[in-house]
C-alpha positions as CSV (number, residue, x, y, z in Angstrom):
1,X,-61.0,-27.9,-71.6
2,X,-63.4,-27.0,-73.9
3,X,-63.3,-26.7,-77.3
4,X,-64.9,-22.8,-77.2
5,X,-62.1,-21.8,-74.3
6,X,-59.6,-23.5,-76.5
7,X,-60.8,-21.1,-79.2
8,X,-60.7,-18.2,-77.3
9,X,-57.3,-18.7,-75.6
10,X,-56.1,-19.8,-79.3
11,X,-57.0,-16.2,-80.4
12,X,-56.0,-14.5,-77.3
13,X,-51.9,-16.0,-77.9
14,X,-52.6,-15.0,-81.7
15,X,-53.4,-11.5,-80.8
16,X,-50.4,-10.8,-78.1
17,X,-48.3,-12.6,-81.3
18,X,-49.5,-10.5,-83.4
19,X,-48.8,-7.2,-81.1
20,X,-45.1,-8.7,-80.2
21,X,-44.3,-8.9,-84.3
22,X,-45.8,-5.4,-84.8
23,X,-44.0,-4.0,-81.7
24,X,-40.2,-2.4,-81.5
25,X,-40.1,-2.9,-78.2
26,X,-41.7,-4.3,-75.7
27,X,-41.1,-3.7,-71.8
28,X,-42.6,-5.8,-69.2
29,X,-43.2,-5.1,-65.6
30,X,-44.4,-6.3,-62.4
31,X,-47.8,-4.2,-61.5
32,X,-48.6,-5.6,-58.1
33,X,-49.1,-2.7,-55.6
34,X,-50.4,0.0,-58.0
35,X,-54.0,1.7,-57.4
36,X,-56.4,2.2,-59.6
37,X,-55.2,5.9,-60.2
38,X,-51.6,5.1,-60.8
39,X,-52.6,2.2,-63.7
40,X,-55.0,5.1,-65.0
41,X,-52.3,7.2,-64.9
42,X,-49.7,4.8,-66.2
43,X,-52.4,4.2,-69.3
44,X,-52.7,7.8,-69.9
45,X,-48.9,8.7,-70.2
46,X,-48.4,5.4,-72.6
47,X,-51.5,6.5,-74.6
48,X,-49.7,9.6,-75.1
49,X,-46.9,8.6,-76.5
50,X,-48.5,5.7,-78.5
51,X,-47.5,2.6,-76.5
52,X,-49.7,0.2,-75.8
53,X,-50.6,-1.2,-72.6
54,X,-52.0,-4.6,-71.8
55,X,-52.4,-7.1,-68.6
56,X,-51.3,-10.1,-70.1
57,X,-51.3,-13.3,-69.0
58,X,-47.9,-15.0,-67.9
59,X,-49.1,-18.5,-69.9
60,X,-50.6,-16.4,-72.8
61,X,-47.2,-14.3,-73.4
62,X,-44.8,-17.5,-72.8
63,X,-46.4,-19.5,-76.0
64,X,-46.6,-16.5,-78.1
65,X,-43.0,-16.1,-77.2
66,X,-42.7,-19.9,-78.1
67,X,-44.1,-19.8,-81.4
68,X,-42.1,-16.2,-82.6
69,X,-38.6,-17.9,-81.1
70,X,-37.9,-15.7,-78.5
71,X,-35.5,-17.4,-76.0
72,X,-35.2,-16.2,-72.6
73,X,-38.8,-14.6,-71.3
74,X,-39.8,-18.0,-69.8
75,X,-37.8,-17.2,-65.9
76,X,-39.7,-13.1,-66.2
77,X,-42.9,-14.9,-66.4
78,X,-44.1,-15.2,-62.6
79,X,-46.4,-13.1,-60.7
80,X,-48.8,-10.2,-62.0
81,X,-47.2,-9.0,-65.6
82,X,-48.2,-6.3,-67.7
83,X,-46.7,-5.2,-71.1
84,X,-46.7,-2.0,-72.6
85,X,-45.5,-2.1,-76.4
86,X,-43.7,0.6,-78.2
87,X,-45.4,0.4,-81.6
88,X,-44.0,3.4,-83.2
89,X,-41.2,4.9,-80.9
90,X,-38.7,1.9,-79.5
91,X,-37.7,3.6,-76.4
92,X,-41.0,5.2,-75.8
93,X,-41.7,2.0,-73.3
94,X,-38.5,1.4,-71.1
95,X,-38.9,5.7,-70.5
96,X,-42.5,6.2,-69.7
97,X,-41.8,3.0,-67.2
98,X,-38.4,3.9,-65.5
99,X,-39.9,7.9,-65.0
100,X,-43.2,6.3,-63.6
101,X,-41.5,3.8,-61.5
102,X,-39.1,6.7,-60.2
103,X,-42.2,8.5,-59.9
104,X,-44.5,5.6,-57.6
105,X,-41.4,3.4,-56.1
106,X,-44.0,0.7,-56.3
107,X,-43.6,-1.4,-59.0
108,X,-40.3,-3.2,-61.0
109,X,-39.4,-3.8,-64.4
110,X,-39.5,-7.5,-65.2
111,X,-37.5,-7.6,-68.5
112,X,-37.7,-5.8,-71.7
113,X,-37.8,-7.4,-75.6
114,X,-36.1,-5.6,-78.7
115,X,-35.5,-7.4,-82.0
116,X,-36.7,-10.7,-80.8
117,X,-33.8,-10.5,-77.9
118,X,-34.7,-10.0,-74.0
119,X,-32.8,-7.2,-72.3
120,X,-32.4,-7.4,-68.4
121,X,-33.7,-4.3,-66.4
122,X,-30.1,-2.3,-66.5
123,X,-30.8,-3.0,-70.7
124,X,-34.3,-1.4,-70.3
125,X,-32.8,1.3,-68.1
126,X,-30.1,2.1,-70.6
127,X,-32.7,2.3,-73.8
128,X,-34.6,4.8,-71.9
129,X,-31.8,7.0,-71.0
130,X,-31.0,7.4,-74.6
131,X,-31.9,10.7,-76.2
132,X,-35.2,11.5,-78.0
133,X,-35.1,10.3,-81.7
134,X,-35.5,14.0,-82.4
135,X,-31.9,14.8,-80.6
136,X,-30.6,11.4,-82.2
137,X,-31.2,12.7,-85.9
138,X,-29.7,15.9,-85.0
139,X,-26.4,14.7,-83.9
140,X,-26.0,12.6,-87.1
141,X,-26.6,15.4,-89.3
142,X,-23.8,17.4,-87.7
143,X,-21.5,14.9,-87.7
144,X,-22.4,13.9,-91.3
145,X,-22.2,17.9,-91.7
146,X,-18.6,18.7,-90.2
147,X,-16.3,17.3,-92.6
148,X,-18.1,19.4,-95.4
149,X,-17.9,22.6,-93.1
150,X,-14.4,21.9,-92.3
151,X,-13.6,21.2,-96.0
152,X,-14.7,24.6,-96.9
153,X,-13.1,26.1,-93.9
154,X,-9.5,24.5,-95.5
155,X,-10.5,25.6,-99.1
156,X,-11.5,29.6,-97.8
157,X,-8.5,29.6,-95.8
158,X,-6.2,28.8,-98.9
159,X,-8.1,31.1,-100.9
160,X,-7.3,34.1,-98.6
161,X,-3.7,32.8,-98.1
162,X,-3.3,33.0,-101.9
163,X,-5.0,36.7,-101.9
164,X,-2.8,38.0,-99.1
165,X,0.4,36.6,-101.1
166,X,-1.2,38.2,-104.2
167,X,-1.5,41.6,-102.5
168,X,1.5,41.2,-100.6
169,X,3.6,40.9,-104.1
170,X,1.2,43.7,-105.4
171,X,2.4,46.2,-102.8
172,X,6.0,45.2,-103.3
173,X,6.2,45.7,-106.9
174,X,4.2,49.2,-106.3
175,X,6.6,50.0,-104.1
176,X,4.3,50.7,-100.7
């Protein structure tokens, strides 16, 4: 091997290291079978959501895996594999691949990463049927919000118990 392709495959592991540090998540999948116009379209609909895309290859993304101390990739690793990294949005990757995979019935899911652990395919199918971050945020708040709202539900309803009593003595001292 030379010493330049040594160089370049050097860089190439750094860069995909690099990617799998910055990354959430990471979901890998088997892309044999696709056209041209479904990987165009697959590129497209990670774009929009900010996930990253890449035909890796197998030997490339096993010593990267190596050197960050992720156990468990190496048996994924056979056959075509391309990654698509979910740089700002965790679950953005395992749901733009399920729905496109539901979409094309050609391809599989290999194997997803997530905090330096490898999920199976039912893991990658769970993350993506979890709820936008959006919806997420939204059910926290309520719950964080319900004990104050039923707080001052208890409070008001003492409050107005007091005020009937109050007017209930009222109207029996008056005589009514």
């Amino acid at each position: 091997m030379s010493k330049n392709n040594l160089a370049f495959k050097t860089s190439v592991v750094e860069g995909v290291k690099e990617k799998m540090q910055a990354a959430q998540s990471m979901v890998l999948i088997d892309y044999r079978g696709l056209t041209v116009a479904e990987v165009t379209d697959l590129r497209n609909r990670c774009r929009k959501e900010g996930v990253e895309y890449a035909v890796i290859k197998n030997t490339m993304i096993r010593k990267a895996a190596e050197e960050l101390g992720i156990e468990g990739l190496d048996p994924m690793l056979h056959g075509p594999t391309a990654v698509a990294f979910g740089m700002t949005d965790a679950v953005a990757p395992a749901k733009i691949l399920v729905n496109f995979i539901k979409d094309v019935k050609k391809t599989e899911i290999k194997c997803g990463v997530m905090e330096g652990k490898v999920l199976d395919v039912k893991g990658v199918e769970a993350l993506a049927e979890l709820p936008p971050k959006e919806v997420l945020i939204a059910k926290m708040m309520g719950s964080l919000n319900a004990p104050i709202t039923n707080f001052v539900g208890v409070l008001s309803a003492t409050l107005r118990s007091l005020v009937y009593a109050i007017e209930a003595v009222r109207k029996q001292k008056a005589g009514e």
